[in-house]
N, C-alpha and C positions, 0 to 999 in steps of 0.2 A: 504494500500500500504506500501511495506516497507519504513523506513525512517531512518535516522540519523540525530543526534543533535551535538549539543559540549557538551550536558547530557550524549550524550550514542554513545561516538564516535566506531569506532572498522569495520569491515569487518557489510555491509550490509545484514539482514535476513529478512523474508518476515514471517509474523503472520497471523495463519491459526487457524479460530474458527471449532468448529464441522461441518463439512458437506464438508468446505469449502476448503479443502486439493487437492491440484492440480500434478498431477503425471508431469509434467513440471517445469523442471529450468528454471527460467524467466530471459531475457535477462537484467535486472539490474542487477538481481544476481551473472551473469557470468563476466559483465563487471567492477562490486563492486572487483570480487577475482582478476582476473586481475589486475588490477591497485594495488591492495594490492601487489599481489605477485612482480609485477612491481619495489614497492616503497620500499619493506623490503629484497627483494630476487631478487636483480638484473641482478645475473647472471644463472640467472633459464630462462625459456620459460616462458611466462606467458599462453600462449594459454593451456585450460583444455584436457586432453587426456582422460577423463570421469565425463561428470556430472549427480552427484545422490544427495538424502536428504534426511535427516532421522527426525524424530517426537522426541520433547520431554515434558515432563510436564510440564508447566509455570504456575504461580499465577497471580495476576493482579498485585501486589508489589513485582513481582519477589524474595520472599522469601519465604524461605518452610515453611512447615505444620508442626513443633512437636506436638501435643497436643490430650488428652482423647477425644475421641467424646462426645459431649453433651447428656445425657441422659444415657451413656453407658460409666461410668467411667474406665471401664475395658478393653474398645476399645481404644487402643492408633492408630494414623494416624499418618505416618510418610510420607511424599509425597512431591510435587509439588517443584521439584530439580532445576527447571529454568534451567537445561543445567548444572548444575554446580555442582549436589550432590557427585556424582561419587567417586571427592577429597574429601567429608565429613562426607561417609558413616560411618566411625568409631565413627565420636562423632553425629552424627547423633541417629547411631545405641545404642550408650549407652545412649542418652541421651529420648529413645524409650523402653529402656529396664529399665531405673530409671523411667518412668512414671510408665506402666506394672507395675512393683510390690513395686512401693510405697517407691522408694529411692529418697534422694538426688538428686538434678537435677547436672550434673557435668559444667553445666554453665544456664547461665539463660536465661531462654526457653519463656521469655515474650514477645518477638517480633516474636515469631512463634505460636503465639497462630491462634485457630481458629477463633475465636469469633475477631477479630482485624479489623480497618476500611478497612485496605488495601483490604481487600476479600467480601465486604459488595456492592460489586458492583458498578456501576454506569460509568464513563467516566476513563476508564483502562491506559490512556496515563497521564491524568491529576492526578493519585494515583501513579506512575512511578516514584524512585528519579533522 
């Protein structure tokens, strides 16, 4: 179910595993933007004049993927943008193309490693900062 913390305050979204993706905005979710729009955007409507949703990659530690694939040092993975790559593409992308051919990393690419506990599985909420 979706949820909010004081970890992870913000506009309410709802987390959908494979299979489980529901063509339905759900009535928390409309009443979540609402109230948002409400509290930031007063002099707007809050009522939706269309509701839609779109799919994006997520990790379990909501941070991305730089790193060679295992086995396949040649295969660099650059992925799992949690919603947020989009603004990072640039040092994303360089820091994807310094893997590939064997340069300088242009920042350090240790916390996006594959092999990292965050992606090892287990209880996805409790690996969350």
């Amino acid at each position: 179910p979706p949820r909010r913390t004081a970890a992870r305050p913000g506009v309410l979204v709802e987390r959908f595993g494979p299979g489980k993706r529901s063509l339905v905005v759900g009535a928390a979710i409309v009443d979540a933007n609402k109230r948002f729009v409400e509290a930031f955007f007063p002099h707007l409507d809050p009522a939706p004049f269309l509701n839609d949703h779109c799919l994006y990659t997520s990790t379990p530690d909501l941070d991305y993927v730089i790193d060679a694939v295992p086995g396949f040092p040649n295969v660099v993975l650059a992925g799992g943008g949690s919603g947020h790559a989009f603004k990072m593409g640039p040092a994303i992308g360089a820091a994807a193309a310094a893997l590939a051919l064997g340069l300088d990393h242009p920042f350090d690419l240790s916390r996006f490693k594959i092999d990292r506990p965050g992606l090892r599985g287990g209880d996805v909420d409790a690996q969350r900062p």
